[in-house]
TIVO-2410 file (N, C-alpha, C; in nm, 3 decimals):
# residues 73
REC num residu      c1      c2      c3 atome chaine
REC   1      X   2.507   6.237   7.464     N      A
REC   1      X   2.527   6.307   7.589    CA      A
REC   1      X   2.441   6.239   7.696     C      A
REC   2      X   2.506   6.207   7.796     N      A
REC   2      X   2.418   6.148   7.908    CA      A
REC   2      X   2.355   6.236   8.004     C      A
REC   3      X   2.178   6.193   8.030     N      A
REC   3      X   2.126   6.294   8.132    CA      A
REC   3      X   2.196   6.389   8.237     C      A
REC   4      X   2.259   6.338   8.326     N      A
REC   4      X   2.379   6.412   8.385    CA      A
REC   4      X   2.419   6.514   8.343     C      A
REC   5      X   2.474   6.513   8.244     N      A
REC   5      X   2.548   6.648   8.195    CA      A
REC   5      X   2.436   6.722   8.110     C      A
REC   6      X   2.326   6.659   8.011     N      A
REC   6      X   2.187   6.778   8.000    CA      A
REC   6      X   2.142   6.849   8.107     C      A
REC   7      X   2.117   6.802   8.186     N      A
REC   7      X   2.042   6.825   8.331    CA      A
REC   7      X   2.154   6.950   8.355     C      A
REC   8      X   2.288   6.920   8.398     N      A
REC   8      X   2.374   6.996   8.414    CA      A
REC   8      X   2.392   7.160   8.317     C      A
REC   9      X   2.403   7.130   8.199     N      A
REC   9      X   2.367   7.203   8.093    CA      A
REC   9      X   2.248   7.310   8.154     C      A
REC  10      X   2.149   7.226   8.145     N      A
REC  10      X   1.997   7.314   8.142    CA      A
REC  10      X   1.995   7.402   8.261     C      A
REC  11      X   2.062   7.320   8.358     N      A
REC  11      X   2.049   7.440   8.537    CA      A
REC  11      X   2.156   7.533   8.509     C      A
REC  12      X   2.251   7.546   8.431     N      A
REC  12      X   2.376   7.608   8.394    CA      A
REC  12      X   2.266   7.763   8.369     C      A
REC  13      X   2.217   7.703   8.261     N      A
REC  13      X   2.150   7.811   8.105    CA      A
REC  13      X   2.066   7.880   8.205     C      A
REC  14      X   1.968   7.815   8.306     N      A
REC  14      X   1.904   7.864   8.399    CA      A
REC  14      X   1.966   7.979   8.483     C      A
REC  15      X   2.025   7.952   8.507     N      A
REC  15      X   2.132   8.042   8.665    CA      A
REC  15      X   2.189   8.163   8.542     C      A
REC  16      X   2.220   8.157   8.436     N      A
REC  16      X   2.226   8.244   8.335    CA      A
REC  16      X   2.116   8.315   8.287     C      A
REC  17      X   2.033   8.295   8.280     N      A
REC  17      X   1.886   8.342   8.268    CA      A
REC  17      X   1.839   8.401   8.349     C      A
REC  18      X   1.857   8.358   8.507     N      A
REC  18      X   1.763   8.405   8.620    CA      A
REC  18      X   1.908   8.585   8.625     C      A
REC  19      X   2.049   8.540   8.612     N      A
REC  19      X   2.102   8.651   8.623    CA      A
REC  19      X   2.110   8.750   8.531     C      A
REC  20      X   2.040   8.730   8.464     N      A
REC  20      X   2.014   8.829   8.322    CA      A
REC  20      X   1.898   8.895   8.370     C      A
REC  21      X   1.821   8.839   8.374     N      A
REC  21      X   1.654   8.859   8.419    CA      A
REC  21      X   1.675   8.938   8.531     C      A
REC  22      X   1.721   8.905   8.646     N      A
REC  22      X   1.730   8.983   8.735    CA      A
REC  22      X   1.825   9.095   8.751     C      A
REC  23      X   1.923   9.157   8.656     N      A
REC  23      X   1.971   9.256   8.644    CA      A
REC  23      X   1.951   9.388   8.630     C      A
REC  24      X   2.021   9.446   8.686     N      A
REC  24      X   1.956   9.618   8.726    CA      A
REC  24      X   1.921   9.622   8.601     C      A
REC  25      X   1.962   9.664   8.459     N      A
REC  25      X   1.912   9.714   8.354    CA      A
REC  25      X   1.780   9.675   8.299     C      A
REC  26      X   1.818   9.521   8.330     N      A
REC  26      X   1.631   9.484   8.290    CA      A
REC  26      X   1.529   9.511   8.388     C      A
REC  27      X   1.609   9.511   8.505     N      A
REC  27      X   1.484   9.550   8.619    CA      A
REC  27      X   1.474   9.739   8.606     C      A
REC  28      X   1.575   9.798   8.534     N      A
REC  28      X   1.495   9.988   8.542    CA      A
REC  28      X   1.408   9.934   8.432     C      A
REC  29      X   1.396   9.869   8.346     N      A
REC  29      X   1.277   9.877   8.232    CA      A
REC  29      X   1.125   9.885   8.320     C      A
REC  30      X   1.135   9.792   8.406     N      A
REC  30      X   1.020   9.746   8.493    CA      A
REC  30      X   0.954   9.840   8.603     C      A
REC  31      X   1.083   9.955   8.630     N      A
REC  31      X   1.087  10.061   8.736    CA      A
REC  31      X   1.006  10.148   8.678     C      A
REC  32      X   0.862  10.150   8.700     N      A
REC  32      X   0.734  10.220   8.666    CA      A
REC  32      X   0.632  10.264   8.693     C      A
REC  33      X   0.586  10.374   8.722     N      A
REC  33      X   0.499  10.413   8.800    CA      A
REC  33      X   0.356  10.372   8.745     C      A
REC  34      X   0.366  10.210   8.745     N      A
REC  34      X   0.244  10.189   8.627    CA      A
REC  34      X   0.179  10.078   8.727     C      A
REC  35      X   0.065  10.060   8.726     N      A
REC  35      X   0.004   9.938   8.860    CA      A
REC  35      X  -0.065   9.863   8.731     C      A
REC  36      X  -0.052   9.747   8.774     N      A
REC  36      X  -0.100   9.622   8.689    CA      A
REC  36      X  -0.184   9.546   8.823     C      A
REC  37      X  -0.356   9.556   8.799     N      A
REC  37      X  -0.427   9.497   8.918    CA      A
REC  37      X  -0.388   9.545   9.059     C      A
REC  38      X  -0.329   9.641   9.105     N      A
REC  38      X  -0.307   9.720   9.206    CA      A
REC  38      X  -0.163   9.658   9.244     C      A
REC  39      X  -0.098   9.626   9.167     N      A
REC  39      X   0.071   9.597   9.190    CA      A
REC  39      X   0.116   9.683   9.083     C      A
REC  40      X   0.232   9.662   9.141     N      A
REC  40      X   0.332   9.802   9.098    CA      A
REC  40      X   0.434   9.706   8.973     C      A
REC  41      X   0.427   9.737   8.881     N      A
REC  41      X   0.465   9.674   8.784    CA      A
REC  41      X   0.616   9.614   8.780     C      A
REC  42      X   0.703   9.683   8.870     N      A
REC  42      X   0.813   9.606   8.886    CA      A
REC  42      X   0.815   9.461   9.030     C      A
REC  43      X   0.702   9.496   9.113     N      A
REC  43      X   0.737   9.394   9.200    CA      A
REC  43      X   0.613   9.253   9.112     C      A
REC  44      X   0.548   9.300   9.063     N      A
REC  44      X   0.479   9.193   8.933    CA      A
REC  44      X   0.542   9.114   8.853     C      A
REC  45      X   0.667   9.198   8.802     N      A
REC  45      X   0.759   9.163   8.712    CA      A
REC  45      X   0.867   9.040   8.755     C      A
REC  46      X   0.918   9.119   8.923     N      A
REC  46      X   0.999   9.028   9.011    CA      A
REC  46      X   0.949   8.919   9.012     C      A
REC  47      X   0.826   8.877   9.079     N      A
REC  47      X   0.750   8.797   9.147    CA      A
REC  47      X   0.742   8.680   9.029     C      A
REC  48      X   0.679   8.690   8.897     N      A
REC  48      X   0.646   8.644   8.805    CA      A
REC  48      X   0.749   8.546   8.751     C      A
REC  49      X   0.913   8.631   8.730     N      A
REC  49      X   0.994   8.594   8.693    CA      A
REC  49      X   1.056   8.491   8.751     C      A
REC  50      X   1.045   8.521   8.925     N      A
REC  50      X   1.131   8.393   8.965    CA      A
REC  50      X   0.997   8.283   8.965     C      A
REC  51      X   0.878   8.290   8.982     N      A
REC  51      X   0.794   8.169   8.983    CA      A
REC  51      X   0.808   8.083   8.790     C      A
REC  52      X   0.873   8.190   8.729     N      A
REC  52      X   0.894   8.090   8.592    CA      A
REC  52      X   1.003   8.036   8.612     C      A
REC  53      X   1.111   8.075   8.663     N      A
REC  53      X   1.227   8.036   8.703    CA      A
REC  53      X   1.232   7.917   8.790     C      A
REC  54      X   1.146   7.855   8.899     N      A
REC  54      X   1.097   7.784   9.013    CA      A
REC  54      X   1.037   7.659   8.902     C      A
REC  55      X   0.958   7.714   8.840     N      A
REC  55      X   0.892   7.590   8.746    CA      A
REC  55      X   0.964   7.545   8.613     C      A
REC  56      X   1.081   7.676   8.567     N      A
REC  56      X   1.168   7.592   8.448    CA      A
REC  56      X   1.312   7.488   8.541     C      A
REC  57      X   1.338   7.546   8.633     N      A
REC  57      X   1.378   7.440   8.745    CA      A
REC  57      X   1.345   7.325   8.778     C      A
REC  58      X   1.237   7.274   8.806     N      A
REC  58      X   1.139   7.207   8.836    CA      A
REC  58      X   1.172   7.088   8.708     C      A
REC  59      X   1.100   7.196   8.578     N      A
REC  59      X   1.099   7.102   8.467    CA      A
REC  59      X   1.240   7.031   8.418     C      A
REC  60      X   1.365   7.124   8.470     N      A
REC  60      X   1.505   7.062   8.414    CA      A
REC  60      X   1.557   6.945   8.468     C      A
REC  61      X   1.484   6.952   8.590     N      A
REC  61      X   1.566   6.834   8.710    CA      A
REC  61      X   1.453   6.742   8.673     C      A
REC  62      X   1.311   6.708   8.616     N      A
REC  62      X   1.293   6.602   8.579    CA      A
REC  62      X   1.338   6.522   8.489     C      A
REC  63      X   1.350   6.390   8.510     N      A
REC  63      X   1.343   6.311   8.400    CA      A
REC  63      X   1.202   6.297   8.307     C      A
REC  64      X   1.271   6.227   8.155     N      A
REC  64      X   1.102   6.200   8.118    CA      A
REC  64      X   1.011   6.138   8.179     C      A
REC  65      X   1.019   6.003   8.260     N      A
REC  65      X   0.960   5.947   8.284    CA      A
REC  65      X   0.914   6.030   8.436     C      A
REC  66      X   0.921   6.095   8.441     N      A
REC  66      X   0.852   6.203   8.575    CA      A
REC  66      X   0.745   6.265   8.504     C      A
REC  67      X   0.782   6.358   8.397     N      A
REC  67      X   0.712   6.416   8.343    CA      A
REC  67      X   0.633   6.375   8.274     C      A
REC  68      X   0.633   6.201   8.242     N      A
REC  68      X   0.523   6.186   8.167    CA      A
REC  68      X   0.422   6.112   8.251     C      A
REC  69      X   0.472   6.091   8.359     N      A
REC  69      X   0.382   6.014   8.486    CA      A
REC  69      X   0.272   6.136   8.538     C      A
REC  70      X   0.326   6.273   8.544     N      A
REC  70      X   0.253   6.370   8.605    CA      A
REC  70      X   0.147   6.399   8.472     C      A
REC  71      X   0.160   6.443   8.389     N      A
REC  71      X   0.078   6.438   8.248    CA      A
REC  71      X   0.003   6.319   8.190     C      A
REC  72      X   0.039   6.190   8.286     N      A
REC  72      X  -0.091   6.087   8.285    CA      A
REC  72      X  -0.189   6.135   8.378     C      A
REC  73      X  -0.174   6.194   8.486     N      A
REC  73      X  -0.269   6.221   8.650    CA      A
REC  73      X  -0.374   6.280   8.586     C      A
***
């Protein structure tokens, strides 16, 4: 399989993930009158999720040789 279509693949699985993740049902789990460090456990939850989302992004659109240039620095 050529990078192209992995790459393609992986942002696919992503955009599937972020719409799972962000769905009402998983977000009432989060709907809680519970504070984590003086945040409210669902906008913690939000926040968290898309910054993993931002950085498994990040990691899909590199190539190896990106990623192994940044992990020499």
């Amino acid at each position: 399989m050529n990078p192209a279509k992995r790459k393609n693949k992986r942002l696919l699985a992503l955009f599937l993930l972020g719409s799972i993740v962000f769905n009402y049902p998983i977000l009432c789990l989060f709907d809680l009158k519970t504070m984590v460090f003086g945040i409210p456990l669902l906008y913690l939850y939000i926040f968290m999720a898309w910054a993993l989302l931002i950085i498994l992004i990040i990691l899909a659109t590199k190539t190896k040789s990106e990623i192994e240039e940044f992990r020499d620095e």
